[in-house]
N, C-alpha and C positions, 0 to 999 in steps of 0.2 A: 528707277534704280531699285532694287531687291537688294534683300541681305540687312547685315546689322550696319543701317545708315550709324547710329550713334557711335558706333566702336568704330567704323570707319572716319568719320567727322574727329573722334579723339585719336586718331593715331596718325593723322595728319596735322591737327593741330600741335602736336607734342614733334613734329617733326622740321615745321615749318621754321621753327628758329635752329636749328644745325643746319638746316639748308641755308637760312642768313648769314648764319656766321662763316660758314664754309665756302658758298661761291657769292655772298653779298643780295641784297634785296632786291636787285633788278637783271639778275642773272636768268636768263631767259626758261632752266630750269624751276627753278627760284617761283615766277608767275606761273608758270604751271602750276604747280602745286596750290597756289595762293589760287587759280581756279577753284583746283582739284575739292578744295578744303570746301570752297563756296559752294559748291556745287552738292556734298553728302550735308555742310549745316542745312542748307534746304530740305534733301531728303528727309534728314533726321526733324524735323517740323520748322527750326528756326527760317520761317518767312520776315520776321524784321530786320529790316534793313539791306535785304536783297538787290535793289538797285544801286545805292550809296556804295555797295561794295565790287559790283560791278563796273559802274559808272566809274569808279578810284583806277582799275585793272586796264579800263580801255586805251587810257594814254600812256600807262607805263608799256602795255604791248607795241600799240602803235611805234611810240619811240624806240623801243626795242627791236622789233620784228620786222616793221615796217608795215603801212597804211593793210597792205594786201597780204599779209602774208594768212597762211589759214589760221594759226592760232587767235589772229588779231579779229579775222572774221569769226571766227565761234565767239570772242567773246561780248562784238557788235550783238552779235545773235541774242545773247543773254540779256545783254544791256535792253531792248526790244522787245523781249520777251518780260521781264522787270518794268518797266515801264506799263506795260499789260495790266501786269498781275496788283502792281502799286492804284489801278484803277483809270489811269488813261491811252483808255484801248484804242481810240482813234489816232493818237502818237503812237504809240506800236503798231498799227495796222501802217500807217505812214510811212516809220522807219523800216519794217522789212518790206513793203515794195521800194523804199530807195536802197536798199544793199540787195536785191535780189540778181537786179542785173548786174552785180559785183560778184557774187558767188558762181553766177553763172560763165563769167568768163574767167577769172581766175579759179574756180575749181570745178567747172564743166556740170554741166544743166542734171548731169544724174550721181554727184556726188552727193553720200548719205548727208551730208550739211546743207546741200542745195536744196534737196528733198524733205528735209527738216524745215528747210525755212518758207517753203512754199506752204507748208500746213501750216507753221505759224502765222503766214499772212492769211490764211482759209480762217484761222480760229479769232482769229483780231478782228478781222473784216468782218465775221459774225457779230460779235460784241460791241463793234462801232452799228452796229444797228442795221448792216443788208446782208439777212443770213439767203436771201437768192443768190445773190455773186459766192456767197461762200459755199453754198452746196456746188456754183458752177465750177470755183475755182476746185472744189475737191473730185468730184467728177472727171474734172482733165488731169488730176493728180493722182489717184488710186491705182490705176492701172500701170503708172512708171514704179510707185512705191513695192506696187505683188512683184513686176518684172522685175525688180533693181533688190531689193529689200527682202522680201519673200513677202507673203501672205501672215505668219505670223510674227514680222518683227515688230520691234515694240513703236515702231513710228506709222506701219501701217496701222496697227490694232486703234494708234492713239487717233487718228486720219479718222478710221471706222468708229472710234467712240463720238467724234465729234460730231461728223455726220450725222450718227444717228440724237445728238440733243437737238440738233438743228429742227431734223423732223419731226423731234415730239414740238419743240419752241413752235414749230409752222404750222399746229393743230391736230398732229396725226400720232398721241402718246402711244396708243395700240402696238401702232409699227417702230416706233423707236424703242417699244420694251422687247418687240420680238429681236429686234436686231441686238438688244444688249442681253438676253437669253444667249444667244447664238457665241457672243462677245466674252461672256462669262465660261461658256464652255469650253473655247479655244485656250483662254489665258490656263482653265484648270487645268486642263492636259499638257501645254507645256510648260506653265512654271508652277502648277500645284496649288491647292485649295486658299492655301494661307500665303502666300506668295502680295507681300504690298499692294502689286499692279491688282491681281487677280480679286483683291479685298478693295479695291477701287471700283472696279470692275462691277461686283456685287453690289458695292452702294448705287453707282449709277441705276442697275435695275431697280432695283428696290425705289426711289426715287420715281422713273419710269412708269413702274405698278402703280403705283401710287396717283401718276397724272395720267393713268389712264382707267380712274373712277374707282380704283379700290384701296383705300385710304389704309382700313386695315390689314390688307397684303401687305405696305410698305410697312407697316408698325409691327408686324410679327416680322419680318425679311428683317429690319433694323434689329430688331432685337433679338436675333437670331444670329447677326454680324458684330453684334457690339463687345460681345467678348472677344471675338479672335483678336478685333480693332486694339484694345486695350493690350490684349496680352504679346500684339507682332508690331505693334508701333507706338503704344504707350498712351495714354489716359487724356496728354494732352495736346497728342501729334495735329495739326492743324484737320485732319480727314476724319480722326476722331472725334474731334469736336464735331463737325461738319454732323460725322451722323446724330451724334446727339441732339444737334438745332430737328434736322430731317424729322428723325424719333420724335420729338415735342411737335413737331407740325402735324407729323401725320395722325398723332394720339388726337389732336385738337379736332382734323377733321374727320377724326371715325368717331366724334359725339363726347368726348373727353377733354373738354376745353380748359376744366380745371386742371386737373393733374399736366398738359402741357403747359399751364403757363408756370406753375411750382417747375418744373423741369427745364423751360426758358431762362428765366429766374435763378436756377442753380448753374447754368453754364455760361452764363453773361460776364460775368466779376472773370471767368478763367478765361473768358477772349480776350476779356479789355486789358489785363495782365501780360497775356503773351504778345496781343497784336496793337495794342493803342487803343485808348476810346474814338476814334475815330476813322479807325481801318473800315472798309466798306463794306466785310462781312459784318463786323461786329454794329455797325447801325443799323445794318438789315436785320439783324436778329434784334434790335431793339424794336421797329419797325414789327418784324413778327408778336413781338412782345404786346406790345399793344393792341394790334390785332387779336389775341389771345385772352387777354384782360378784357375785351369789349363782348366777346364770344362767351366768355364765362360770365357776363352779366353786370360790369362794369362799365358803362359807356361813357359815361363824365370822363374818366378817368382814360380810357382809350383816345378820347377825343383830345383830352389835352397832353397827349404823350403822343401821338400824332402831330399837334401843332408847334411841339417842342423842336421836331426831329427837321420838321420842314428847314429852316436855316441851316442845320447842321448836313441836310443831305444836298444843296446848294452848294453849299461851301464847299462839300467833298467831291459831289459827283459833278454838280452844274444844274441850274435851274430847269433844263431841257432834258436833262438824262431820263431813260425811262422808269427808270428806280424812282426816280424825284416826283414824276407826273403821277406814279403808281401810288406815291405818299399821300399826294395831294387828295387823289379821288378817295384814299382811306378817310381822310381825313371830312370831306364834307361827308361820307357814310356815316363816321361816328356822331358828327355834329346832328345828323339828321337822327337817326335811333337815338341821340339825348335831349332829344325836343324842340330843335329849331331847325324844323323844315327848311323856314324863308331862308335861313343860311344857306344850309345847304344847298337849295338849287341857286342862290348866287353863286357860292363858289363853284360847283360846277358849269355854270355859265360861263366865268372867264376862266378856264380851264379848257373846256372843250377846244375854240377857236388855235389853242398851243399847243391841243393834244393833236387835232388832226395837222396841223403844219408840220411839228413834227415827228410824227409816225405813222399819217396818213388818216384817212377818215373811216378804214374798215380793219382800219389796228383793232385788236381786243380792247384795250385800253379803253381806245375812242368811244367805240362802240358802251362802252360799259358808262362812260362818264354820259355821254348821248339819253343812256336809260337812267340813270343815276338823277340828272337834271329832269328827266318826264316826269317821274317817281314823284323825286321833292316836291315840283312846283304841282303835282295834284293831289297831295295831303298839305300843301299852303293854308294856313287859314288865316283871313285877315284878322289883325287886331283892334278892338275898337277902344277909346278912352273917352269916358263923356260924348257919347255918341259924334266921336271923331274917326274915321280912319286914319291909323298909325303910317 
C-alpha cells in the first residue's frame, strides 16, 4: 500500500463508528471497513496485535457472509498470513494450503486473491524451513501472476522479491542483489523513488549488498535511505526501524563494532515499545546485540547475554527453530573466546546431533557448529589440581 497510510488509518478510524451507529456492527458494510481500517493500521507501522484483530473479523464474516463467500476468504487470508508474521510460519504455511483448494473453486485458480494466496503459501513454505519447494512452488506461479497480473503488479514484484531472498538464503547473495537491482528499478519507474514499496525495495538491496561480501556498500546504501525512511514513513514505522537494526549490523561488519552496538542499543527500548519484549524481531536484535558487544571486545558479557536469550528464544520460536539452533552456536563462540574451550566444544557436541536432524548435515548452520566443536576441543587444554586430571 503507498500513500499516507497514517491519514488513511485516521479517517477510517473516525468513520468507523457512524458506520455503527447507522447500519449497526455487523452490517456487512460495517466489517468491511473494520477490514479496511486493519489493513492502513498495518501499513501505517501498527503490527501489534494484527492477528487478534483479524482472528475477531473471521467469524463475524463467516456468520455474516457466509463460510465461502469472497469477503470471508480475503479475510481467512489475513488471518494466515498474521499468524506468519506473529512467528508461526509452519501454521500459516498449513493454513493457506488448506484454503487454497477453497479459493480455487469458489473464486477460480486465476483470481487475483488466488494468486495472492499461492505466494503466500511459496513465502511461509519458505520460513517453515523448505525454501526448494518454495522456489518450485513460485516457478509454477510467476508465469500465471505476468499472464494474469502484469509483470509490474505489486503481487508479481512481491513473488519476484521473494524469490530472490530465497536465492541469496540458498548461498547465491551476488544473484539475489542483481535481481533486487533489477526490482528496485522497475518499482522507481512506476511508482517513484520515494514510493513505500519502492523504499522496501531499496532496503532489500542494500541488505543483499551487504550478503554478498560488501558490508560497507550496505552501510552507505542504509544511510543513504535512511532519511527518505524517516521522512515517507516515520522514525518508528516498523521498516524503519528494520533499516536501523541493518545499518548497526552492517557498521559492525565493515570493522565498527563499537559504534553498532551504541546504535543497537539506541533502537532496542523503541522495538520493545512498539512491538513487545518478546516479538521475534525484537529478540533477534537482542541476539545481534550481543553479538556486537562480544565483536567490540566484550565476551563475558556477550556470553552471558547469549545464554539469557536461549530460554526466551524457546519459548518464542521453539527449541528447533533455526533462530534458536543459530543462538546456541553463538553461544558456545562466546563461551569459547571468554576462556572455556572445554565448554564450548561440549556444547557444541550436543548441538550438532539436533542441528543436523533438523536442518540437515550440510546446512550452514551444521556445518559451522561441525567446525565450531573441531576448533574448541583442539585448543582444550586439560586441567590439572595436585597433579590430578580435572
Amino acid at each position: 500500500m503507498g500513500g499516507d497510510a497514517a491519514s488513511a488509518r485516521d479517517q477510517y478510524a473516525a468513520l468507523l463508528p457512524v458506520m455503527e451507529r447507522a447500519l449497526g456492527p455487523a452490517h456487512p458494510s460495517t466489517l468491511v471497513l473494520r477490514t479496511c481500517l486493519i489493513d492502513w493500521t498495518e501499513a501505517a507501522g501498527g503490527t501489534t496485535g494484527m492477528l487478534d484483530r483479524h482472528s475477531e473479523l473471521l467469524p463475524l464474516f463467516t456468520e455474516v457472509r457466509g463460510a465461502s463467500h469472497p469477503d470471508t476468504l480475503a479475510v481467512a487470508l489475513n488471518v494466515a498470513r498474521s499468524i506468519g508474521t506473529a512467528g508461526n510460519e509452519t501454521s500459516a504455511r498449513d493454513q493457506c494450503a488448506r484454503l487454497l483448494p477453497v479459493f480455487e473453486q469458489v473464486l477460480g485458480p486465476e483470481h487475483r486473491h488466488t494468486l495472492t494466496l499461492r505466494s503466500e503459501l511459496a513465502k511461509w513454505t519458505a520460513a517453515a524451513g523448505d525454501r526448494d519447494a518454495a522456489l518450485d512452488l513460485s516457478e509454477e506461479l510467476l508465469p500465471d501472476l505476468e499472464r494474469v497480473l502484469g509483470l509490474h503488479d505489486e503481487v508479481t514484484l512481491a513473488c519476484w522479491d521473494h524469490v530472490a531472498g530465497w536465492i541469496g538464503e540458498s548461498g547465491d547473495p551476488g544473484n539475489a542483489r542483481a535481481l533486487c537491482v533489477e526490482l528496485v528499478g522497475v518499482r522507481e519507474r512506476v511508482l517513484g523513488a520515494e514510493h513505500p514499496d519502492t523504499l522496501r525495495a531499496r532496503e532489500r538491496l542494500a541488505r543483499w549488498t551487504g550478503a554478498a561480501g560488501d558490508p560497507a556498500g550496505e552501510r552507505d546504501l542504509d544511510v543513504q535511505l535512511l532519511p527518505a525512511m524517516n521522512r515517507v514513513l516515520g522514525s518508528e514505522h516498523p521498516l524503519t526501524l528494520t533499516l536501523r537494526c541493518n545499518l548497526a549490523s552492517a557498521t559492525a561488519r565493515a570493522g565498527d563494532p563499537a559504534t553498532a552496538r551504541d546504535m543497537q542499543a539506541e533502537v532496542l527500548p523503541v522495538l520493545e515499545r512498539g512491538w513487545g519484549p518478546e516479538h521475534p524481531d525484537v529478540i533477534g536484535l537482542r541476539h545481534n546485540l550481543a553479538t556486537t558487544i562480544g565483536r567490540a571486545g566484550d565476551e563475558t558479557i556477550a556470553r552471558d547475554q547469549c545464554a539469557a536469550l536461549i530460554p526466551v528464544f524457546e519459548r518464542v520460536l521453539g527449541p528447533e527453530h533455526p533462530r534458536t539452533l543459530h543462538l546456541r552456536l553463538d553461544l558456545s563462540t562466546w563461551t569459547g573466546v571468554a576462556g572455556d574451550a572445554n565448554a564450548a566444544a561440549r556444547q557444541c557436541a550436543v548441538l550438532l546431533p539436533l542441528a543436523e536432524r533438523v536442518l540437515g548435515a550440510d546446512h550452514p548452520i551444521s556445518l559451522a557448529v561441525r567446525d565450531s566443536r573441531d576448533t574448541w576441543r583442539s585448543r582444550w587444554r586439560p586441567r590439572l589440581r595436585g597433579g590430578r586430571l580435572l
